[in-house]
PAZAPA-4460 file (N, C-alpha, C; in steps of 0.05 Angstrom, whole numbers, plus 32768, in hexadecimal, padded with zeros to 4 digits):
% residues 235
    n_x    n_y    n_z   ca_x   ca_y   ca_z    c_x    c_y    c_z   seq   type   mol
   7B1C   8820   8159   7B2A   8836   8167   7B41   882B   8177     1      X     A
   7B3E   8817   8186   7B56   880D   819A   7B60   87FD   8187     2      X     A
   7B54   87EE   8170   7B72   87E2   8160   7B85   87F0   814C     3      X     A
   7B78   8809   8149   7B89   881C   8132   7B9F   8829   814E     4      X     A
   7B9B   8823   8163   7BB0   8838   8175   7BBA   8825   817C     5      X     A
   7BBB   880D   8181   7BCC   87F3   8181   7BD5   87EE   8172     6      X     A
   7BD1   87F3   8159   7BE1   87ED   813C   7BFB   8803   8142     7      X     A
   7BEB   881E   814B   7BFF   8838   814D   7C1F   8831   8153     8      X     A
   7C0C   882F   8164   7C24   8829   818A   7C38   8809   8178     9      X     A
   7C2D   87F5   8168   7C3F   87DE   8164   7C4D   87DF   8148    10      X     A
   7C40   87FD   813B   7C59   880C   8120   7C6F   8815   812E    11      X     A
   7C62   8825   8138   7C77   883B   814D   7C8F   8827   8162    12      X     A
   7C7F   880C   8168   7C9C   87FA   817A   7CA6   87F0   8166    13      X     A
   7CA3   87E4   814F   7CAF   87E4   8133   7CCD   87EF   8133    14      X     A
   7CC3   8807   8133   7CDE   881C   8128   7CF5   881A   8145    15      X     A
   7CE1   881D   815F   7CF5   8821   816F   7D09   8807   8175    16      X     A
   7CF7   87F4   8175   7D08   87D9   8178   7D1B   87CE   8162    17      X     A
   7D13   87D0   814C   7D2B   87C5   813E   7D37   87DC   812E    18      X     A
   7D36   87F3   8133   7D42   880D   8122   7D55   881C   8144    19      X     A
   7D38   8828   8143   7D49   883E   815C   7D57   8836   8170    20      X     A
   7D4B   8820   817E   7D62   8819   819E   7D7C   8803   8196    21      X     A
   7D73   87FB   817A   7D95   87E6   817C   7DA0   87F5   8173    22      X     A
   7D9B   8814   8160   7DAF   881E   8155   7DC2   882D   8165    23      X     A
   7DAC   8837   817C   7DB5   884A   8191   7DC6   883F   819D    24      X     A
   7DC3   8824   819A   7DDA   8814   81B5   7DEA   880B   81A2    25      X     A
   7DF0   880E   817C   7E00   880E   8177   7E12   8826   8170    26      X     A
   7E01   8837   8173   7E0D   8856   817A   7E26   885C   818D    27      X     A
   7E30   8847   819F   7E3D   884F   81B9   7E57   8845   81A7    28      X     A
   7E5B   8834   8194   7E75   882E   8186   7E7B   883D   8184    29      X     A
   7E96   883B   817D   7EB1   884F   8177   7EA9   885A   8156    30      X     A
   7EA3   8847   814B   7E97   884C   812A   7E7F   883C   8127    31      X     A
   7E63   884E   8130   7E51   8846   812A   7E43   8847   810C    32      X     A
   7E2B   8832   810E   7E28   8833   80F3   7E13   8852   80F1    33      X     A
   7E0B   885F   80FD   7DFF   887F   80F8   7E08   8890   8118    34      X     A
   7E07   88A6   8111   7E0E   88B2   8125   7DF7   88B8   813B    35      X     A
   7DF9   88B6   8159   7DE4   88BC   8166   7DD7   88DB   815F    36      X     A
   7DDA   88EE   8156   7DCE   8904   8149   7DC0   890A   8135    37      X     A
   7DC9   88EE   8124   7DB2   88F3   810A   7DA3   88D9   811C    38      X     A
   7DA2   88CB   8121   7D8E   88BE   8133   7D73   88CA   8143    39      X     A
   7D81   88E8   8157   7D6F   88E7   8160   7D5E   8904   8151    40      X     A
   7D6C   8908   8138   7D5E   8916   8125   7D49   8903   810D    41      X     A
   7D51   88ED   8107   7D41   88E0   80FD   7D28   88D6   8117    42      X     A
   7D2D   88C8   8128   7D17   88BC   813E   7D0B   88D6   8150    43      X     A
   7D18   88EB   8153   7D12   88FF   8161   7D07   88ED   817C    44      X     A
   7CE6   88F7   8186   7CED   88EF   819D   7CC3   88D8   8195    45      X     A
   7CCE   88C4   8189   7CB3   88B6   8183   7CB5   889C   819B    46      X     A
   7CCC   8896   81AE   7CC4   888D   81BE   7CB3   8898   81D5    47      X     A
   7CB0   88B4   81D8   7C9A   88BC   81EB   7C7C   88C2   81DB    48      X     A
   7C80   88C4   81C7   7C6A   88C4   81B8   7C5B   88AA   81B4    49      X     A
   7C6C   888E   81B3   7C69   8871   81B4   7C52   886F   81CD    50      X     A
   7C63   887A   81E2   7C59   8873   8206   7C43   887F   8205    51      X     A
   7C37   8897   81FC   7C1E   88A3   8200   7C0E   889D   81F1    52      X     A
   7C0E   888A   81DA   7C03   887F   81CB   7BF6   8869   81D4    53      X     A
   7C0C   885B   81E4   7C05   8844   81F2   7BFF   8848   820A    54      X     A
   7BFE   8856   821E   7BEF   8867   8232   7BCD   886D   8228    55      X     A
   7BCA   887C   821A   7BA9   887D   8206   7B9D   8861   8204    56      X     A
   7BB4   8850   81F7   7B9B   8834   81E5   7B96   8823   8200    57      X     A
   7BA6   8825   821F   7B9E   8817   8233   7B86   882A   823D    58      X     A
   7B85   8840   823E   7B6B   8840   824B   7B4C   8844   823A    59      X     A
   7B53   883F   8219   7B42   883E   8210   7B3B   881C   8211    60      X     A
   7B4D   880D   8217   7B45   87EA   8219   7B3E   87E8   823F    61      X     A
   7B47   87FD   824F   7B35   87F8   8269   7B14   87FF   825D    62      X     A
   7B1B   8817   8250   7AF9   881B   823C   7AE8   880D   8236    63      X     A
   7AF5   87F9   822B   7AEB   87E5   8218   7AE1   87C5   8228    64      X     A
   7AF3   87C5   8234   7AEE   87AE   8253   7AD9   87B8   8261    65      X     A
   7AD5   87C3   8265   7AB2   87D0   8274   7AA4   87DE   8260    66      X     A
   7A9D   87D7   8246   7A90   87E7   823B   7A71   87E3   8241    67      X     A
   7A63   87FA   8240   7A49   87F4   8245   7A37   8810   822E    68      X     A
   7A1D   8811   8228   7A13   8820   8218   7A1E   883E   821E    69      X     A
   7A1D   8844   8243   7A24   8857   824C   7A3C   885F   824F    70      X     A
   7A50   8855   8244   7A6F   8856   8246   7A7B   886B   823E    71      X     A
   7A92   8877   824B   7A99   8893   823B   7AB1   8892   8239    72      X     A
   7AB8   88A0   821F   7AD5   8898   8215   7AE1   88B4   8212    73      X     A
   7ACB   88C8   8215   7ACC   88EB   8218   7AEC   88EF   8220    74      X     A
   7AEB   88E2   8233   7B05   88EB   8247   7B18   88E0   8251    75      X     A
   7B1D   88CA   8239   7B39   88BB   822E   7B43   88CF   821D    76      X     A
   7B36   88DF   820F   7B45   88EE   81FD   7B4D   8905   820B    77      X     A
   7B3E   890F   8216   7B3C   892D   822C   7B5A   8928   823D    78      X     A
   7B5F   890A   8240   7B7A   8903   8251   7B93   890D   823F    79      X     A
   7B86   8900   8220   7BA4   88F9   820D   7BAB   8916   8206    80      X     A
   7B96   8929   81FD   7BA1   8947   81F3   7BAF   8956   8204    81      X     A
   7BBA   8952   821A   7BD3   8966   822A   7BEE   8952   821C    82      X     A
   7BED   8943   8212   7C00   8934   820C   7C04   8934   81EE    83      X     A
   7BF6   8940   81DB   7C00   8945   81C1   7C0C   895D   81BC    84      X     A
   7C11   896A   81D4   7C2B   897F   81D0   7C4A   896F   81CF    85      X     A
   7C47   8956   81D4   7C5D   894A   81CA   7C65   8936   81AD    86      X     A
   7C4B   8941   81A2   7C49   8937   8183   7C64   8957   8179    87      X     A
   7C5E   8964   8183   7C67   898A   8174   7C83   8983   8170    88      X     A
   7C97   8976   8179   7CB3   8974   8172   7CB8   895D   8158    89      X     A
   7CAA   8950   815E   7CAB   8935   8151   7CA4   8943   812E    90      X     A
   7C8A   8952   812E   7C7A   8957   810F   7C93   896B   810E    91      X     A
   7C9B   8981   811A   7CA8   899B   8117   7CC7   8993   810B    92      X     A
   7CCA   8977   8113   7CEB   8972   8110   7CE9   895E   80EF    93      X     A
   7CC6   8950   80E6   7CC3   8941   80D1   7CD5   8943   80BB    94      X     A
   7CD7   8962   80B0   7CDD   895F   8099   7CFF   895C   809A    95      X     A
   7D0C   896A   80A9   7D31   8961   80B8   7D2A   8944   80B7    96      X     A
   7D1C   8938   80C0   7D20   891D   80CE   7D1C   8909   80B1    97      X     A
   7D12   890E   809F   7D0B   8905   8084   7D27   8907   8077    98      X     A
   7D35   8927   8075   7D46   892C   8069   7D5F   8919   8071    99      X     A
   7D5F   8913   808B   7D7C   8906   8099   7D6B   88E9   808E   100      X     A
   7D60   88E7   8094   7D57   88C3   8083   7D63   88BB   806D   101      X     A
   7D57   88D7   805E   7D57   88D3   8041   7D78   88CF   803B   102      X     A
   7D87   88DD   8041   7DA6   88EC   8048   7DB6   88CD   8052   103      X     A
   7DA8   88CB   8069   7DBE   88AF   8073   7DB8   8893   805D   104      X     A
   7D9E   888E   8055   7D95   8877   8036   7DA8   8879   802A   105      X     A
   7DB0   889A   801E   7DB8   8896   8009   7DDB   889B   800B   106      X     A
   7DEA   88A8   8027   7DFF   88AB   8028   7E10   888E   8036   107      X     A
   7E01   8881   8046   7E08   8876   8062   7E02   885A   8057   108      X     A
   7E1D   8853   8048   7E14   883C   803C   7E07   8824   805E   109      X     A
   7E20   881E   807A   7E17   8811   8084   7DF9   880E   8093   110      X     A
   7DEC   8826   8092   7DC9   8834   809D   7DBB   8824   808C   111      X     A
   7DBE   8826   806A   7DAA   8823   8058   7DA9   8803   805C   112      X     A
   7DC4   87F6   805C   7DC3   87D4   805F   7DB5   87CD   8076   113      X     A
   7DB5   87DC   8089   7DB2   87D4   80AC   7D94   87D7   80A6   114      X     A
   7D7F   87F0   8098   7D6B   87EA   8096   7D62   87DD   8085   115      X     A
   7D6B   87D7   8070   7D5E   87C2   8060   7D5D   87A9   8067   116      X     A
   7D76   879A   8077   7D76   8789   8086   7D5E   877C   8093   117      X     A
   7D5B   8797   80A6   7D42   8790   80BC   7D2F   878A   80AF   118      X     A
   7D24   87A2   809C   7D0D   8797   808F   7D01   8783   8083   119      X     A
   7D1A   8772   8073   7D1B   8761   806F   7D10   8740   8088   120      X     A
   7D27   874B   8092   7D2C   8734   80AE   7D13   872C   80BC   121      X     A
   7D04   8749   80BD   7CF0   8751   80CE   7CD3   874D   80C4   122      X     A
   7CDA   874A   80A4   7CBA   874E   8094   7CAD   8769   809D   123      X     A
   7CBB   877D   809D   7CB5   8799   809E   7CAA   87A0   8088   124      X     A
   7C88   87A1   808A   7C85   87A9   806B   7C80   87C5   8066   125      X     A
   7C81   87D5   807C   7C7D   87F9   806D   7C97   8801   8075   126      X     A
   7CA1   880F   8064   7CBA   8823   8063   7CBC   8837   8076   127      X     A
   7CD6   8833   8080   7CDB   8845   809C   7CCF   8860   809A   128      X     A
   7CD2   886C   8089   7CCA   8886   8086   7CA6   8883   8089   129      X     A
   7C99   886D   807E   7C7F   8876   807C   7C7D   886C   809B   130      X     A
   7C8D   885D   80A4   7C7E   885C   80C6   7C8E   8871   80D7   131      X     A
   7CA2   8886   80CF   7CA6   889A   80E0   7C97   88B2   80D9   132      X     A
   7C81   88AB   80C4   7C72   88C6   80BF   7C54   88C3   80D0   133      X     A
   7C4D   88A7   80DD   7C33   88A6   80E2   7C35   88AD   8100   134      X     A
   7C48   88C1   810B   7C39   88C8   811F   7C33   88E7   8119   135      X     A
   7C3D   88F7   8100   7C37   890F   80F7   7C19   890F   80E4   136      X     A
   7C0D   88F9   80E7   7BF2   88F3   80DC   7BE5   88E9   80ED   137      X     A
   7BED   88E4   810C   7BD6   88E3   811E   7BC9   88F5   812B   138      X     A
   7BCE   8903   8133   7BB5   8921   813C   7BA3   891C   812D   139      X     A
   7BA4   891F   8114   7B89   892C   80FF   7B7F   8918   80FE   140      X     A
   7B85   88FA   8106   7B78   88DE   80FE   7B64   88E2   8120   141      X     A
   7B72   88EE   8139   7B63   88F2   814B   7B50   8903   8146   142      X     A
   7B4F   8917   8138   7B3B   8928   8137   7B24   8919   8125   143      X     A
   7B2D   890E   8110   7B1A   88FA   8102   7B04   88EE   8117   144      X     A
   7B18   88DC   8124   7B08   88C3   8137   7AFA   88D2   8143   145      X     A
   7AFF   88E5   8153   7AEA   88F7   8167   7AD4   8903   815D   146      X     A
   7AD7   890B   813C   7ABB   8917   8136   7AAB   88FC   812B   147      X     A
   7AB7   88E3   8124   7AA4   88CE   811A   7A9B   88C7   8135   148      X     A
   7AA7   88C9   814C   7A96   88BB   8169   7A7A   88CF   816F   149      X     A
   7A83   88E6   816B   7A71   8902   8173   7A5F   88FD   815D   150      X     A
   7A64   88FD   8146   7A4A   88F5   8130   7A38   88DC   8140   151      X     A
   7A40   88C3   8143   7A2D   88B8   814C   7A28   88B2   8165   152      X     A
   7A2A   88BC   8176   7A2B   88CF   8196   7A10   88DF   8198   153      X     A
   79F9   88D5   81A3   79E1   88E1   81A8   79DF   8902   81BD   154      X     A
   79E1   8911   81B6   79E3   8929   81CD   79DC   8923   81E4   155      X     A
   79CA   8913   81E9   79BF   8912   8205   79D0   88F8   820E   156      X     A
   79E1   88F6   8204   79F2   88DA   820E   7A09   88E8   8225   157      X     A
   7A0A   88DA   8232   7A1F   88E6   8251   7A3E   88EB   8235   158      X     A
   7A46   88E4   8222   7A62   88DF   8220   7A63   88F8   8210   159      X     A
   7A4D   88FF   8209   7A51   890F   81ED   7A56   892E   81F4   160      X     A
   7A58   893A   820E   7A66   8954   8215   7A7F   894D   8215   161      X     A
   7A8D   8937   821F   7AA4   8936   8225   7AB5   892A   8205   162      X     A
   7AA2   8920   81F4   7AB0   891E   81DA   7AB0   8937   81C6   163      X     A
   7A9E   8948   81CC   7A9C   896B   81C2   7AB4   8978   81C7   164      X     A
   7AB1   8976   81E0   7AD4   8989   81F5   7AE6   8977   81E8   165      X     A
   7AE8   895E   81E3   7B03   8950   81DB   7B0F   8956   81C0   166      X     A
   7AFA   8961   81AB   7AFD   8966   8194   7B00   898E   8195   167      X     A
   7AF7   8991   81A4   7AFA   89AF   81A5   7B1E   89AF   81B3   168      X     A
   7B1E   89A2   81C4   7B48   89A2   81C5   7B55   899C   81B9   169      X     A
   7B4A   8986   81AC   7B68   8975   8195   7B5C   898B   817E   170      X     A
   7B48   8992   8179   7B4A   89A7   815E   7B62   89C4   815F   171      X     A
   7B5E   89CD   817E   7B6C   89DF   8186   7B95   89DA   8182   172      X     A
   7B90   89BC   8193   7BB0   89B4   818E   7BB9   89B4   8179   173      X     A
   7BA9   89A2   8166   7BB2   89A3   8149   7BB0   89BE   813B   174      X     A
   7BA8   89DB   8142   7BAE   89F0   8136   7BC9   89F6   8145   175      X     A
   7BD0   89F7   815B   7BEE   89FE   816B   7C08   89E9   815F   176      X     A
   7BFC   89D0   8153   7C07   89BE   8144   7C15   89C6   8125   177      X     A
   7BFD   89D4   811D   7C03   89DD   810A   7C1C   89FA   8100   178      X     A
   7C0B   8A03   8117   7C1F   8A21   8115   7C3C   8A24   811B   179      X     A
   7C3E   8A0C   8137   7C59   8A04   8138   7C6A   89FC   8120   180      X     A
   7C5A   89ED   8116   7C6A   89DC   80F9   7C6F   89F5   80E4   181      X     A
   7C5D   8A06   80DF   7C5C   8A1D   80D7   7C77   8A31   80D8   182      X     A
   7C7A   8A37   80F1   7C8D   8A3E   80F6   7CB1   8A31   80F5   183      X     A
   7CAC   8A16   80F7   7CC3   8A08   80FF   7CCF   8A0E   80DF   184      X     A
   7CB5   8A05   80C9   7CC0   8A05   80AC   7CCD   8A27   80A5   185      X     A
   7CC4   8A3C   80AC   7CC9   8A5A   80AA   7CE0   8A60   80B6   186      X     A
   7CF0   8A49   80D3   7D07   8A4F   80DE   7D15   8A46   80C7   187      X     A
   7D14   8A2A   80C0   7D2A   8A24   80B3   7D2E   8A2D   8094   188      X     A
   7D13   8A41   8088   7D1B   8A49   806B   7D2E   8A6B   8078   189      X     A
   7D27   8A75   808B   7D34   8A83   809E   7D57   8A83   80A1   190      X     A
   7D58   8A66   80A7   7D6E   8A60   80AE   7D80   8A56   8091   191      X     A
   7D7B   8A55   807C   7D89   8A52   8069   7D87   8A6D   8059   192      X     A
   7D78   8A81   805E   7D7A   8AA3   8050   7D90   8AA7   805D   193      X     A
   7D8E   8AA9   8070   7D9E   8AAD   808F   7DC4   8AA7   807A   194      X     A
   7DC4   8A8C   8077   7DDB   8A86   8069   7DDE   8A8D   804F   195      X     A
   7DD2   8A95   803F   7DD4   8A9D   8029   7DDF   8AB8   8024   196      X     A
   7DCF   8AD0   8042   7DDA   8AE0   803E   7DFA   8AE9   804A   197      X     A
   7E00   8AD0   8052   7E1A   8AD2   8064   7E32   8AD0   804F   198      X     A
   7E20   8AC4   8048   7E3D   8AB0   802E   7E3A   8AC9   800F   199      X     A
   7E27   8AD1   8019   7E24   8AEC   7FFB   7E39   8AFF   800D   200      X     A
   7E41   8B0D   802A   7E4A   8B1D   8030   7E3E   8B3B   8026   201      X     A
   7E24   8B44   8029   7E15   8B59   801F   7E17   8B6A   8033   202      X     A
   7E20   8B87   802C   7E29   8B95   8044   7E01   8B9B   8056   203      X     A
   7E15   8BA2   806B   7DF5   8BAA   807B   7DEA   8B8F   808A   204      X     A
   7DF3   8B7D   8083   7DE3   8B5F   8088   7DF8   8B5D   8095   205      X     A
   7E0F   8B5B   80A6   7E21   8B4C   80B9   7E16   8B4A   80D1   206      X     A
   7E06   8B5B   80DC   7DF8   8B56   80F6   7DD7   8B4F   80F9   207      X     A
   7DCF   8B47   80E0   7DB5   8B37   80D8   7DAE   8B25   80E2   208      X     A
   7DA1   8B27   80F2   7D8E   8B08   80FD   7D7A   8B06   80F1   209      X     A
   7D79   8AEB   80E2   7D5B   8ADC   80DF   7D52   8ACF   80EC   210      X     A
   7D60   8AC4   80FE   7D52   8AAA   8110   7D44   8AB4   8127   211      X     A
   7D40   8AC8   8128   7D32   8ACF   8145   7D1A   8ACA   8145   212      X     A
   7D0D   8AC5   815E   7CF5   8AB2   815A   7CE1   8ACF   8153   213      X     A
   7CE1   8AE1   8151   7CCF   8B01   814E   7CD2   8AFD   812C   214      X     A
   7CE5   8AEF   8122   7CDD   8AF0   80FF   7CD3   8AD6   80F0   215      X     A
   7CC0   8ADC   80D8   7CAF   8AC8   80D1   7CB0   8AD3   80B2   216      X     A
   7CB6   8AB9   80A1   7CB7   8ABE   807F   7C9E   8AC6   8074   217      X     A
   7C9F   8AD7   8062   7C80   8ADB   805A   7C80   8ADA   8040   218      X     A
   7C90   8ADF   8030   7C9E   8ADB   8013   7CB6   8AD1   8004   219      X     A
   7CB2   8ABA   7FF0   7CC8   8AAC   7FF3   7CD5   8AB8   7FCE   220      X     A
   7CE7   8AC6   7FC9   7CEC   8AC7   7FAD   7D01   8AD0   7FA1   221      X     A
   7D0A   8AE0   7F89   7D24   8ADD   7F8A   7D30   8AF7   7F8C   222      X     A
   7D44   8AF4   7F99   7D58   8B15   7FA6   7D6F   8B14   7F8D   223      X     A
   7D73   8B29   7F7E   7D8D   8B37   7F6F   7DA4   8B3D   7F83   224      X     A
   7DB3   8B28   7F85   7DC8   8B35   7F98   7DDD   8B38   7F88   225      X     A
   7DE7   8B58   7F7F   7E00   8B64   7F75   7DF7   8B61   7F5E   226      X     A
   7DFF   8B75   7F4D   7DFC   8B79   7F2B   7E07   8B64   7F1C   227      X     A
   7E21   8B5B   7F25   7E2F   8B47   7F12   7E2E   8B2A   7F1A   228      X     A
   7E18   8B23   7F27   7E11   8B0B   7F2E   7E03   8AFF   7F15   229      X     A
   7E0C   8AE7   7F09   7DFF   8ADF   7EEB   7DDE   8ACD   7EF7   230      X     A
   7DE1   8AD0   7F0A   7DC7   8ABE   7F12   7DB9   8ACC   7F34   231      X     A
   7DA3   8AD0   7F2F   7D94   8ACE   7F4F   7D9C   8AC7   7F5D   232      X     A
   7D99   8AC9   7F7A   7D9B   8ABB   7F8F   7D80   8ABB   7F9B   233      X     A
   7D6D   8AA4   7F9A   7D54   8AA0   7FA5   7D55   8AA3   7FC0   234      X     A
   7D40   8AAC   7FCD   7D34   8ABD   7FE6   7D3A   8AD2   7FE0   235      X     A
***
């Protein structure tokens, strides 16, 4: 348990040390090699996600330094779940933050050299992208750990209410986790109808809002716009 969140916390300084903070401080040039905006659309904000990661694996190793049969780890976690409301920007912004990756690889010739470089230099052996996805696969790996502790967690054991309640929150966050993401994906198919119908100019639609947070996609398929259109326009 404390070496998979030490592994976490030393993927996650990975990225920030030889990707995110030299680039940022090569960001301040006059002609940087990426711009600080797809930066902080690709990294979003995984340095505070880094810190609370590494905030967790210290007091599960004060845990672990006094461990005794009676030890409780209930409420190391009970600490960390007010703090995975700052996982919600990070998963909500994933798939943008993939796309600008993907986008600067393949546009940005000096980005793609600068990371292959490192990896190289560095013996970086998983690909940026698979270590900016593993903090959008940690919740559910927490919810894992908590029901394998509660499985072998005797009921009459002092830890095992406070590992119940810990799994009954992070189950809860990870549904608010979800719905957010839910939503974030519904803004932005939102936000390209939104343009589609701008650039069609369809009367009645000039004062159309889709983006308001009161609307949510429920069907995605294809609209006939104008008789003499030789092709669909999907949504």
């Amino acid at each position: 348990m404390h070496q998979t969140e030490q592994t976490f916390v030393n993927n996650l300084g990975i990225v920030i040390k030889y990707f995110l903070s030299p680039l940022k401080e090569e960001a301040r040039n006059p002609n940087p090699i990426i711009a600080m905006e797809t930066l902080n659309t690709i990294f979003s904000n995984i340095e505070q996600i880094r810190d609370i990661s590494d905030k967790f694996r210290i007091n599960l190793e004060d845990k672990l330094k006094n461990w005794s049969p009676e030890q409780k780890i209930g409420g190391v976690f009970l600490k960390l779940v007010p703090q995975l409301k700052h996982y919600i920007p990070y998963i909500c912004n994933f798939d943008e933050a993939s796309n600008a990756l993907n986008k600067s690889m393949k546009d940005n010739i000096a980005f793609k050299d600068y990371v292959e470089y490192m990896m190289t230099a560095m013996e970086i052996t998983q690909p940026l992208h698979s270590l900016l996805i593993m903090p959008v696969q940690r919740i559910p790996r927490y919810k894992l750990l908590v029901e394998g502790l509660l499985n072998k967690t005797a009921e009459e054991h002092p830890d095992y209410k406070f590992l119940e309640l810990a799994l009954q929150k992070i189950e809860k966050k990870a549904q608010k986790i979800n719905l957010a993401k839910k939503q974030a994906e519904s803004d932005a198919k939102m936000k390209i109808i939104q343009q589609v119908l701008e650039e069609a100019k369809l009367p009645g639609t000039e004062q159309l809002n889709l983006q308001s947070k009161n609307r949510f996609l429920i069907k995605e398929g294809f609209l006939e716009v104008g008789i003499n259109r030789e092709k669909p326009i999907q949504y």
